[in-house]
C-alpha positions in Angstrom: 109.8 97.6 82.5 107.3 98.4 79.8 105.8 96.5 77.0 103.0 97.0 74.8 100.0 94.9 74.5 97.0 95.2 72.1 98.2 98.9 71.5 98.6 99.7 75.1 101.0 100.1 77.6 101.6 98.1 80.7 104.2 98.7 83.6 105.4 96.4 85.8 104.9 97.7 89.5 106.9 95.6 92.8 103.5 95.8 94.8 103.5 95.3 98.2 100.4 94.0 100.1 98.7 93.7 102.7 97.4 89.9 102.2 95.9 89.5 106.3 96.6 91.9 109.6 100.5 92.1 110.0 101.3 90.3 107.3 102.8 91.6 103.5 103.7 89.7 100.4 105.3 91.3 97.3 103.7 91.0 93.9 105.0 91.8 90.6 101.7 92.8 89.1 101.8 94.3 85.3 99.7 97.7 85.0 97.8 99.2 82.1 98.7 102.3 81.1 95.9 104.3 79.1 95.5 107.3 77.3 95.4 110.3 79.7 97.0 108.3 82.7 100.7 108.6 84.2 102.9 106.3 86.0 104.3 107.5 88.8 106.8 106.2 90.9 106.2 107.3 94.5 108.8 109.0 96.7 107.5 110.2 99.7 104.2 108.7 101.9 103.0 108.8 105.7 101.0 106.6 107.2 97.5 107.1 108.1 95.6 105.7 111.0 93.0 104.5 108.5 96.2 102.3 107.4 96.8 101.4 110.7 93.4 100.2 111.2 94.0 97.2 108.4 97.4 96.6 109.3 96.4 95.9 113.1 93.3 94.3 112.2 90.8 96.8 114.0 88.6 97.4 110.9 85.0 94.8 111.1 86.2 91.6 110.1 83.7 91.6 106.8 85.9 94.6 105.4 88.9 93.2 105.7 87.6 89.7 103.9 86.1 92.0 101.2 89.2 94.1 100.6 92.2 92.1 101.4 94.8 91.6 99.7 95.6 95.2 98.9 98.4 97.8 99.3 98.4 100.5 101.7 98.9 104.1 102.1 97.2 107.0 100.1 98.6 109.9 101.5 101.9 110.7 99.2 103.6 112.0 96.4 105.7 110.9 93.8 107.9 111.8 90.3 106.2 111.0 86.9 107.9 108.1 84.8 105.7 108.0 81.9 103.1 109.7 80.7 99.9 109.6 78.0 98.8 112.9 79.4 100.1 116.2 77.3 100.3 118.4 80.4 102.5 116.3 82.6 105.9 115.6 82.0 108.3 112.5 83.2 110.9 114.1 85.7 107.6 116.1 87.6 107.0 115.8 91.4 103.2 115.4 91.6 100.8 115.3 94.1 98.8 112.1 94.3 94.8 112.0 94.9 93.9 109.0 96.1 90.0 109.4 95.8 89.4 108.7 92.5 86.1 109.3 91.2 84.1 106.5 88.6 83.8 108.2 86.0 87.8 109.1 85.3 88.2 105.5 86.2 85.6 104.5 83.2 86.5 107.6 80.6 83.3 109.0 80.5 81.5 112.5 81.5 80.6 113.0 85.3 76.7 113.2 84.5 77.3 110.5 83.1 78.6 108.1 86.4 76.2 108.4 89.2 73.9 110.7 91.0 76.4 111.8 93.3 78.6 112.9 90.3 76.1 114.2 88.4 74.3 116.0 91.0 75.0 118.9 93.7 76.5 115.8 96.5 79.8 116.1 94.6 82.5 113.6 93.5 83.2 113.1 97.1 80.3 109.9 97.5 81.1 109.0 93.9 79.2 105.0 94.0 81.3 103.8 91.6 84.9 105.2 92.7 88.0 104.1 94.4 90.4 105.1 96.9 94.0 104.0 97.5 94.5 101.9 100.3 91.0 101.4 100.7 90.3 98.4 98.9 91.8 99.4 96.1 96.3 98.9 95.8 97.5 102.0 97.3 100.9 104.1 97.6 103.5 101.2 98.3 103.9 100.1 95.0 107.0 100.8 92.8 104.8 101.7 89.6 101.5 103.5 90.2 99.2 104.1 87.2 96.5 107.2 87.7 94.3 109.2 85.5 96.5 112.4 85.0 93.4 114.6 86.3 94.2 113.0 89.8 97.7 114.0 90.0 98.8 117.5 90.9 102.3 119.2 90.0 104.1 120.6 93.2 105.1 123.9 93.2 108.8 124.5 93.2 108.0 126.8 96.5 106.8 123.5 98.9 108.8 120.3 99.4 108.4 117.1 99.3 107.6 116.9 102.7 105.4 119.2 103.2 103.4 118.0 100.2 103.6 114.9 101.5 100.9 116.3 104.1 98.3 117.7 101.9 95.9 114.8 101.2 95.4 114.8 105.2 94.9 118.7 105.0 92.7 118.5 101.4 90.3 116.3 103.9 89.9 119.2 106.7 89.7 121.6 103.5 86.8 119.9 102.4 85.4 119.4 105.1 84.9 123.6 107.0 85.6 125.2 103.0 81.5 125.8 103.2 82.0 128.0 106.3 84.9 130.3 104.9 81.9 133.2 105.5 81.4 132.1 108.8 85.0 132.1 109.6 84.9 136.0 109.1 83.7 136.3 112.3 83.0 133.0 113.9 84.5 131.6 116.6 85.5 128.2 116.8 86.6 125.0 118.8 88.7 122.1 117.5 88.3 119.1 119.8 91.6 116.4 118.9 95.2 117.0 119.7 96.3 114.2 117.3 97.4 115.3 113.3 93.7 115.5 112.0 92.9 117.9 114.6 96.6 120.2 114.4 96.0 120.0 111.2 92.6 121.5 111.1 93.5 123.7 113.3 96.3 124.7 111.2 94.4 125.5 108.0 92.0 127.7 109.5 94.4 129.9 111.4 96.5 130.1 108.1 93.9 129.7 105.0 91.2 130.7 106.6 92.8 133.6 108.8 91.1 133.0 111.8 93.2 134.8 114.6 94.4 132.9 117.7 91.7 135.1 119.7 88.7 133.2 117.9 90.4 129.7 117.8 90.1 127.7 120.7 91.8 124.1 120.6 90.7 121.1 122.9 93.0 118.1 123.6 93.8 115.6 126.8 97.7 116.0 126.1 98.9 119.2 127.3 102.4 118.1 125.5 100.4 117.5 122.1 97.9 120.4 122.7 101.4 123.0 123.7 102.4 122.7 120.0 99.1 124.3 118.7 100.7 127.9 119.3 98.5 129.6 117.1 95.5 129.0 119.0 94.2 128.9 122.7 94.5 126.0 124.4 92.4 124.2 126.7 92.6 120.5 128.7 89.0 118.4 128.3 89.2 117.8 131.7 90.1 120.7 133.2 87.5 123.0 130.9 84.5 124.5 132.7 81.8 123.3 129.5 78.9 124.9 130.9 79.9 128.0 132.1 83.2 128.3 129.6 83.4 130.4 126.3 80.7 130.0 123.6 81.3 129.1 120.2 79.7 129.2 116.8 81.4 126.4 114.5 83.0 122.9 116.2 84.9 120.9 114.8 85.3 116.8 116.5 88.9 115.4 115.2 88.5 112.7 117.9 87.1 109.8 116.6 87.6 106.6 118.4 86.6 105.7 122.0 86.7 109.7 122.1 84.1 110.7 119.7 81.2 110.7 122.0 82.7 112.8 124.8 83.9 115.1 122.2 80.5 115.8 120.4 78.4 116.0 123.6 81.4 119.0 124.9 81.2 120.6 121.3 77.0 121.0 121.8 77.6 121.9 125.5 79.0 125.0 124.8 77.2 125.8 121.3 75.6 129.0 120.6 72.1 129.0 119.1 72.3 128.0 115.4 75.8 126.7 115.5 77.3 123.8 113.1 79.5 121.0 114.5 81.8 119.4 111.9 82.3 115.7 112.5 85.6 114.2 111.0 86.6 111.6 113.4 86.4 108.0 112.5 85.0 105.2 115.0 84.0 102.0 114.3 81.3 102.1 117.6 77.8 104.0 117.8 78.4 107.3 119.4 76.0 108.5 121.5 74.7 112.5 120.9 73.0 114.7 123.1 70.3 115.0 121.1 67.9 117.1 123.2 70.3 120.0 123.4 70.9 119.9 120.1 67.5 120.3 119.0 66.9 123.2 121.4 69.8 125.2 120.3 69.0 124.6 116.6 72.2 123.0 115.9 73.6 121.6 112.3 75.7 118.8 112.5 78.0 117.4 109.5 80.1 114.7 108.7 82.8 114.6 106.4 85.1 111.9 104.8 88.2 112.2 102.4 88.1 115.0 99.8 88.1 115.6 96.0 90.9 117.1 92.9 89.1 120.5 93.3 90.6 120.8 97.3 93.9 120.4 96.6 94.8 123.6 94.6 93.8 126.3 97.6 95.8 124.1 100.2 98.6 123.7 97.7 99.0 127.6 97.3 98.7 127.9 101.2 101.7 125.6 101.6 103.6 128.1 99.6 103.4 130.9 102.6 106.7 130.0 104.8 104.9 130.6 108.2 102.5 128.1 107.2 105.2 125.1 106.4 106.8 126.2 109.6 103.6 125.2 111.3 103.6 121.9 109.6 107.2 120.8 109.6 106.0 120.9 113.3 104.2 117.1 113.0 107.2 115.7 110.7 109.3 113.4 112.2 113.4 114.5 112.8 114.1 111.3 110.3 111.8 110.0 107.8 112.4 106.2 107.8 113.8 104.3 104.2 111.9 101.6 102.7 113.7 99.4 100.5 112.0 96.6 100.6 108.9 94.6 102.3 110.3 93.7 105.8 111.6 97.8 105.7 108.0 98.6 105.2 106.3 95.7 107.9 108.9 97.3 110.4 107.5 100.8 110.4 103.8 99.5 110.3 104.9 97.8 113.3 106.5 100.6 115.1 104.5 103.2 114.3 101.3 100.7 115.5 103.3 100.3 118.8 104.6 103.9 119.5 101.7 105.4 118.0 103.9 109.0 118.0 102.0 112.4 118.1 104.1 113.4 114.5 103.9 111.9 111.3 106.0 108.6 110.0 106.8 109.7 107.1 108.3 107.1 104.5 111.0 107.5 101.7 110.9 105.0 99.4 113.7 103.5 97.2 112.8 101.3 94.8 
């Protein structure tokens, strides 16, 4: 339903929220629609552990009063329904890009928002942003209204549910796209056998082209870490650290309870000069091993979420068949149908208790 008000446009979106752990209300809540935005009705969206981290209740209990009531999910794509944008059409399937940077949010120029925007740092740690599902209504919503730069149209070549995995990948893209030199000839470790860490892996083998020879993955399944067949494998608690292969670039997909074991195994078996890429999310301190570190010269980065600019290159790597074979890998043999709140609740609640190594993977009907 549309109507217009004071010259613009508002939609009605069924919203559904996430009002305390484990519990969701419906709200009708009426959107405005301005000039270069679309409405999009979403389609397809998995769920994230960063999700599951609200829904369970296992984020500090200060965030969850600051950003409760909200709806989840931000990893997704939908079909435009309406649009004040000249370059996107209703009827198109569309990427959607949950980090959405202050100053598309407040129309103005990005030198114009905040240092981070304006300056080298990138939109990435915009101050004045938001992100879906991050207390800010995400994904489950009937009626979704987004600046049209934060869409992105799907190419006819990848379906919807392999586009439904490229916000998780568009993260690992930004967060190793500053060592595609390195990757020439570096090689490298990926410590996680959950989806970041597959994923990661993933995109460097098949973006990044670094052969099975020079990628070594690290898990504690060997049933998870068996479907990573296009690198070498390796059991954390069977693998030698100290006297085992060297590597120049690590990358931690852990996070958790894990992180710490992970990072201090990364810098174990460092070379000199070597960068460690941290991605995984804990809520504890992790303890680091920093003496090594500071002998070997090591670099260590962390990196959160990404930005509209790292969706195009994983978008056009999604086109190469071998590559969506890879990823149909951590989709599920069924995607599960939400029509309605309790649909929705019921997968939270499985997927919390199961906590499968593939994707859930939602198709909404509204």
């Amino acid at each position: 339903m549309t109507r217009t008000v004071d010259t613009l446009t508002t939609v009605q979106s069924r919203t559904y929220r996430l009002v305390q752990p484990g519990i969701m209300e419906e709200f009708l809540i009426d959107r405005v629609v301005r000039e270069n935005e679309v409405v999009i009705e979403p389609t397809l969206s998995s769920i994230c552990h960063a999700d599951l981290r609200y829904y369970t209740g296992k984020r500090r209990p200060e965030a969850l009063k600051k950003k409760l009531p909200m709806a989840l999910l931000h990893e997704g794509v939908g079909t435009i329904v309406a649009s004040k944008a000249p370059d996107l059409k209703p009827g198109q399937r569309v990427l959607i890009v949950p980090n959405i940077p202050g100053y598309l949010l407040d129309g103005v120029e990005p030198e114009d928002c905040c240092p981070a925007c304006s300056g080298e740092l990138g939109e990435n740690y915009c101050q004045r942003g938001r992100f879906l599902g991050s207390g800010y209504d995400g994904i489950a919503q009937s009626r979704l209204v987004m600046p049209a730069k934060s869409v992105l149209p799907i190419p006819d070549e990848v379906p919807d549910n392999i586009a439904v995995l490229a916000e998780l990948i568009s993260v690992s893209y930004q967060a190793i796209k500053h060592l595609k030199d390195s990757f020439k000839t570096a090689k490298v470790a990926v410590f996680g056998d959950g989806p970041v860490g597959y994923l990661t892996s993933s995109l460097i083998h098949y973006l990044f082209r670094v052969e099975t020879e020079r990628l070594l993955a690290f898990g504690a399944i060997a049933e998870k870490l068996n479907e990573f067949q296009f690198a070498k494998r390796a059991l954390v608690q069977d693998y030698d650290f100290d006297n085992g292969e060297k590597v120049d670039i690590a990358i931690e997909c852990t996070g958790g309870h894990f992180s710490s074991s992970a990072v201090n195994q990364a810098i174990q078996m460092m070379n000199p000069g070597g960068r460690i890429i941290l991605m995984g999310v804990t809520e504890e301190l992790v303890s680091i091993n920093t003496r090594d570190v500071l002998e070997k010269g090591l670099i260590l980065v962390g990196s959160s979420r990404s930005t509209i600019p790292d969706y195009p290159p994983v978008v056009e790597a999604m086109k190469n068949p071998q590559y969506q074979k890879a990823l149909k890998r951590l989709l599920p043999t069924q995607v599960i149908g939400i029509h309605s709140i309790e649909d929705l609740k019921q997968s939270f609640d499985e997927t919390a208790e199961h906590r499968d190594w593939k994707k859930t993977v939602l198709d909404f009907h509204w």
